[in-house]
C-alpha positions as CSV (number, residue, x, y, z in Angstrom):
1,X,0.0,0.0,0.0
2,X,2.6,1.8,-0.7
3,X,1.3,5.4,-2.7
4,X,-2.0,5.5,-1.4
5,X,-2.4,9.0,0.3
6,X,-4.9,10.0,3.0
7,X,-6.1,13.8,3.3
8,X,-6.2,14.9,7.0
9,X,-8.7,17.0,8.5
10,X,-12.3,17.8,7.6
11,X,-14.7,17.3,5.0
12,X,-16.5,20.3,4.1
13,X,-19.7,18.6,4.6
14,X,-18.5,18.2,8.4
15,X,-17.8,21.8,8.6
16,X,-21.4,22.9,7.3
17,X,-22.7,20.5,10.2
18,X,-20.8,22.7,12.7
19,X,-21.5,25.9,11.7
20,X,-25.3,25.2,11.5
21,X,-24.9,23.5,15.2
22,X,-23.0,26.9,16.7
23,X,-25.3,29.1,15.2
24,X,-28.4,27.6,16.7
25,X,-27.1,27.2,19.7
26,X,-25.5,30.9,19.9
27,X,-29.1,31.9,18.5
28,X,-30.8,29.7,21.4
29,X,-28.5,31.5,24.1
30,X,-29.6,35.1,23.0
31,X,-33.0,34.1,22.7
32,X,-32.7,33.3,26.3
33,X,-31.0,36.1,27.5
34,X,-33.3,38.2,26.2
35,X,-36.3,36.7,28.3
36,X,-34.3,36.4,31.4
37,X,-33.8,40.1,31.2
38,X,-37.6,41.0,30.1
39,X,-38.2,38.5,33.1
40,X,-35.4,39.8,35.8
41,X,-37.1,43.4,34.6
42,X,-40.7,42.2,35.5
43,X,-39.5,41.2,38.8
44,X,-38.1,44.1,40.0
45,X,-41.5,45.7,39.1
46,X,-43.6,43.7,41.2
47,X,-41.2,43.3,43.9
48,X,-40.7,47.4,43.8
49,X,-44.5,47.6,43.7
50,X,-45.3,45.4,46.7
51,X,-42.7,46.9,49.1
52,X,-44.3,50.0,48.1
53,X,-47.9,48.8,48.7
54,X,-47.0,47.0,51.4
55,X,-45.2,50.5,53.4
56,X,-48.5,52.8,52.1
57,X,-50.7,50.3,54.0
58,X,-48.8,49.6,57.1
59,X,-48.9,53.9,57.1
60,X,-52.5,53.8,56.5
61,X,-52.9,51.0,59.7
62,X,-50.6,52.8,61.6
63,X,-52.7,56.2,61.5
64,X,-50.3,58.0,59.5
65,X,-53.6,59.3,57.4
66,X,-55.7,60.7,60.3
67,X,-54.0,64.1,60.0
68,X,-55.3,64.6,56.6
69,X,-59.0,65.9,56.4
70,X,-61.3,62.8,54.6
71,X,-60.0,59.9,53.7
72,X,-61.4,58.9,50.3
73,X,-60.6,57.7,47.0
74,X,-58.4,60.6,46.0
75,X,-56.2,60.1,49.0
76,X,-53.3,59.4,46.6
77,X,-54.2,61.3,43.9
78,X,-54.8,64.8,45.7
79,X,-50.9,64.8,46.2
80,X,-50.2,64.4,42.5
81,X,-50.5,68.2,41.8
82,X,-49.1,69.0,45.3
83,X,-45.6,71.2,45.0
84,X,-42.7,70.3,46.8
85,X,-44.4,69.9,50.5
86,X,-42.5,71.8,53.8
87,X,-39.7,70.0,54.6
88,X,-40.2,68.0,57.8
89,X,-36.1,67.4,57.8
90,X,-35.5,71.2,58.0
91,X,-38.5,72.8,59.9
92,X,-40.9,71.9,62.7
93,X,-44.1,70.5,60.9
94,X,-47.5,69.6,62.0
95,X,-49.2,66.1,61.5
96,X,-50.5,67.3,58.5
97,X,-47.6,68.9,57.3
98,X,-45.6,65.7,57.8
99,X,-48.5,63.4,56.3
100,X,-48.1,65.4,52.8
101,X,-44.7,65.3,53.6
102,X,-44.5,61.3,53.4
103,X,-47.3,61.1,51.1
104,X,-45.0,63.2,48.4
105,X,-42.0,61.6,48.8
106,X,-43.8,57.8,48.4
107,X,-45.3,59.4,45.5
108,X,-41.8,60.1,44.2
109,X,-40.1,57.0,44.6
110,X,-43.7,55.5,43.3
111,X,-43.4,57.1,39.6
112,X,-39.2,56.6,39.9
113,X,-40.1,52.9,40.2
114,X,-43.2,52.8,38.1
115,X,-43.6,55.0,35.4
116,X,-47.0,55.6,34.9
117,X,-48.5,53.9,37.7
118,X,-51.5,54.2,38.8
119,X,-53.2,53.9,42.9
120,X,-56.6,53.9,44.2
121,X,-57.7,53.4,48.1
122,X,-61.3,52.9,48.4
123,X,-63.7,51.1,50.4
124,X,-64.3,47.4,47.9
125,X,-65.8,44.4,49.4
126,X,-65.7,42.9,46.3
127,X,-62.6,43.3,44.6
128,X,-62.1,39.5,44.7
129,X,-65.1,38.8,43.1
130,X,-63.8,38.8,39.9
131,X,-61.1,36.7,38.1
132,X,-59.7,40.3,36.6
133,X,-58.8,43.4,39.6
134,X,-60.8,46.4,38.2
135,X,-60.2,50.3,39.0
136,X,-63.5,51.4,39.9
137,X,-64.9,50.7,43.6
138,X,-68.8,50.6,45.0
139,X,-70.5,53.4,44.2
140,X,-72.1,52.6,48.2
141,X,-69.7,52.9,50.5
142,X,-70.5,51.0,54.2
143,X,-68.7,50.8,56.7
144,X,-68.6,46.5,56.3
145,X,-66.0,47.2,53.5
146,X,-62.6,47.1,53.9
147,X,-59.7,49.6,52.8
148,X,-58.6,48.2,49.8
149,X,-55.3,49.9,48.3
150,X,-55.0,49.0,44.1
151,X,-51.6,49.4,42.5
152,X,-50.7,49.2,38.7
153,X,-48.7,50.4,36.1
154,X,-48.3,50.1,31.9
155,X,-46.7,46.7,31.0
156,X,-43.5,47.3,28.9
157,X,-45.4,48.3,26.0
158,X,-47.3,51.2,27.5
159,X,-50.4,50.4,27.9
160,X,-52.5,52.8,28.9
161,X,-55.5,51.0,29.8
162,X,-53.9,48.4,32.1
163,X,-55.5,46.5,35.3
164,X,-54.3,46.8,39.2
165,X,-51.8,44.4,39.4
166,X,-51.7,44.3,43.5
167,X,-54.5,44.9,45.7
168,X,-53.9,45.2,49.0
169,X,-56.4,44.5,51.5
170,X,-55.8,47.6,54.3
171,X,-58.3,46.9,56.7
172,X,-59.3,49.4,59.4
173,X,-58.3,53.2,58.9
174,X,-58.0,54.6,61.8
């Protein structure tokens, strides 16, 4: 067998096989990555959105919205159009003064963490009736039904009609 010579190395057929098996799999990896990261981002939402829920309501339980003159629906949204309140840090304030005070500033770090969003506190006996959390509240309010605080905000498409995505059962307001 003397003459008989054997090419070393690969056939280009072999090499096509390769290529076609890194490219899915580099294609599979940033597919991946990409909905880890719209999935990490969603996280931090919701987990940004509870602590916050959360914090309003233990405020709410604790009394920290007696000061204010009638609790009602626009609770929340009366500080929306509320200038920079007196600074509690830098000057004696009184309990209402230091309710807007807290009420701003969670506002703040509220629309830093979700653009957007959206917060209702209402009486609602019935906000678990349904399979879908809705905006609007009894048009009776008794005294049977709870505090009910509703957070939401756009999904990452901006939505502007979007749905509470925590509700928050408060309880008693003292």
């Amino acid at each position: 067998m003397i003459g008989q010579h054997y090419a070393i190395g690969f056939a280009l057929v072999e090499v096509m096989v390769s290529l076609v098996v890194i490219t899915t799999s580099t294609l599979a990896m940033a597919f991946i990555t990409s909905h880890a990261q719209v999935v990490i981002r969603v996280a931090v939402k919701e987990h940004a959105a509870r602590r916050l829920s959360v914090e309003m309501a233990t405020w709410l339980r604790a009394g920290g919205a007696h000061s204010l003159s009638g609790i009602s629906m626009n609770l929340l949204q009366r500080i929306q159009n509320l200038d920079a309140p007196l600074d509690c840090y830098q000057s004696a304030c009184t309990a209402s003064d230091a309710a807007e005070f807290y009420l701003w500033h969670w506002q703040r770090r509220l629309l830093s963490d979700l653009p957007g969003a959206r917060v209702v506190l209402c009486r609602d006996g019935k906000a678990w009736d349904s399979p879908v959390f809705q905006w609007s509240c009894p048009s009776v309010e008794d005294e049977s039904s709870p505090w009910v605080l509703k957070l939401g905000w756009p999904d990452r498409r901006g939505a502007v009609n979007f749905y509470p995505s925590i509700v928050l059962n408060v309880g008693i307001i003292p």
